[in-house]
C-alpha positions, 0 to 999 in steps of 0.5 A, a space after each residue: 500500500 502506498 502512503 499518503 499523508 493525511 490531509 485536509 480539504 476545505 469547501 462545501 464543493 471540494 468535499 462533495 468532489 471527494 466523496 464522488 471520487 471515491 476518496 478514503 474520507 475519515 470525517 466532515 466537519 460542517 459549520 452550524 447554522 449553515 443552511 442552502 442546496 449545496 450543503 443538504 446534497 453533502 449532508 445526504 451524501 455523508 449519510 449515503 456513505 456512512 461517514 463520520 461528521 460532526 457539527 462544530 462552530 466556525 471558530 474551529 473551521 478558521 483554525 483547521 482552515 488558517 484563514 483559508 475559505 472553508 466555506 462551512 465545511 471541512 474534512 480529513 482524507 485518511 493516510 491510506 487506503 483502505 481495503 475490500 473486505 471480501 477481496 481480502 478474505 480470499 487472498 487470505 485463503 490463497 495464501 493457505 495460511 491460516 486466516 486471523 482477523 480483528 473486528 473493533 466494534 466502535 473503539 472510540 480512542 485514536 491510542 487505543 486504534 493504533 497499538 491495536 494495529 500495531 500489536 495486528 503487525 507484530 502477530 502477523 494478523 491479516 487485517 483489521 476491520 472497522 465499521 465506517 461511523 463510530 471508529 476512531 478515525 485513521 488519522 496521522 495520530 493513529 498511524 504515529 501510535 501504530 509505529 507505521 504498521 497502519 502501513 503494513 496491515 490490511 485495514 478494512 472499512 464496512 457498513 456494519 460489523 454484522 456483514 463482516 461477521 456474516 462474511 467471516 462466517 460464510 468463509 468458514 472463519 470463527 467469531 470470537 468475541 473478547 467479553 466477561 459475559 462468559 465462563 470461558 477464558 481465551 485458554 479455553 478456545 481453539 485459535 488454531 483454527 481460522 479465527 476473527 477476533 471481536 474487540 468491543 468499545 472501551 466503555 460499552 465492550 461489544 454490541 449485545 446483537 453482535 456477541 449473539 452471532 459469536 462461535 466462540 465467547 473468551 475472558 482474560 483472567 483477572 487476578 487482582 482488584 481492577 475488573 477490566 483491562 485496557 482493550 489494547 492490551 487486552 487485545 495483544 493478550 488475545 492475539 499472542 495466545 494465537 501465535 502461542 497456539 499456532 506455535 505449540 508453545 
């Protein structure tokens, strides 16, 4: 994958031109009370599209802006580009390696994202997947925590974490979810066999509806008085007992 910058674009225009073109766009920023046709053609196309926006005072624009004319409107293109889930899975499989996967469902913190993708790296993991609205946005933070793995490890962008799952499923792959409503620990699942991790939200752990559509449930055990861990590092305990199972360690 070739690197890019993350870069920023300004003008109500500009971005419409952007999303049409098919640019990996990581989040608008639309000035309040601004009102007129071409502005409600860029708010139905970041709903069409399923991009992350957010309604912000002029007073940030002008800073993002440094006195250029944003017209209202802003918008951060991502780093790098972004991969086809279905693409990937089947090269994944023609490799005949065994597949393994992480799905975030909605991890809010740029940090967090980014030793995420890093630790994926380390552990030769073949892609990370992210839904397109209510993920940390791939920006130049989290490539900078990644260490430039985000350059290295496939990063797929999908309407909803379900249609993920159903894929991963449908190619045979496990689902297993990182959660404390379970009695099982992550010991005590099979990770040899083709697997796709699901790590949920820093604050609300994974959606109820997605943890339904789990083959596979594991905790990590905690041995002191704190009930949970950071879900970055819980994520690297996860992914290191793969390698350790795949290695018979």
């Amino acid at each position: 994958m070739e690197e890019k910058q993350t870069s920023k674009i300004f003008g109500i225009r500009a971005i419409i031109e952007a999303i049409h073109a098919g640019s990996s766009i990581d989040k608008v920023f639309l000035q309040k009370d601004v009102s007129g046709t071409l502005i409600n053609e860029l708010k139905q196309l970041i709903k069409n599209n399923n991009i992350t926006s957010s309604i912000v005072p002029v007073e940030k624009l002008d800073r993002m802006s440094r006195n250029n004319n944003h017209q209202g409107a802003a918008a951060l293109i991502a780093p790098i580009s972004f991969y086809d889930l279905d693409s990937l899975i089947t090269k994944t499989l023609e490799k005949k390696e065994t597949p393994l996967f992480i799905l975030l469902d909605q991890i809010s913190d740029v940090r967090n994202f980014g030793a995420i993708i890093r630790t994926a790296e380390c552990t030769g993991a073949h892609g990370v997947i992210i839904p397109k609205s209510g993920n940390a946005p791939v920006n130049g933070e989290t490539v900078k925590t990644s260490a430039g793995a985000a350059f290295n490890v496939p990063i797929c962008k999908v309407d909803h974490i379900k249609d993920a799952i159903f894929m991963l499923q449908a190619a045979d792959i496990q689902i297993v979810c990182a959660t404390e409503k379970t009695e099982d620990t992550i010991y005590d699942v099979d990770l040899k066999q083709p697997t796709a991790l699901v790590m949920g939200s820093e604050d609300r752990g994974i959606n109820p509806s997605i943890l339904k559509l789990a083959n596979a449930k594991a905790k990590l055990p905690l041995l002191g008085r704190i009930g949970s861990l950071n879900v970055s590092v819980a994520c690297g305990a996860f992914l290191y007992e793969a390698v350790r199972q795949r290695s018979n360690l």
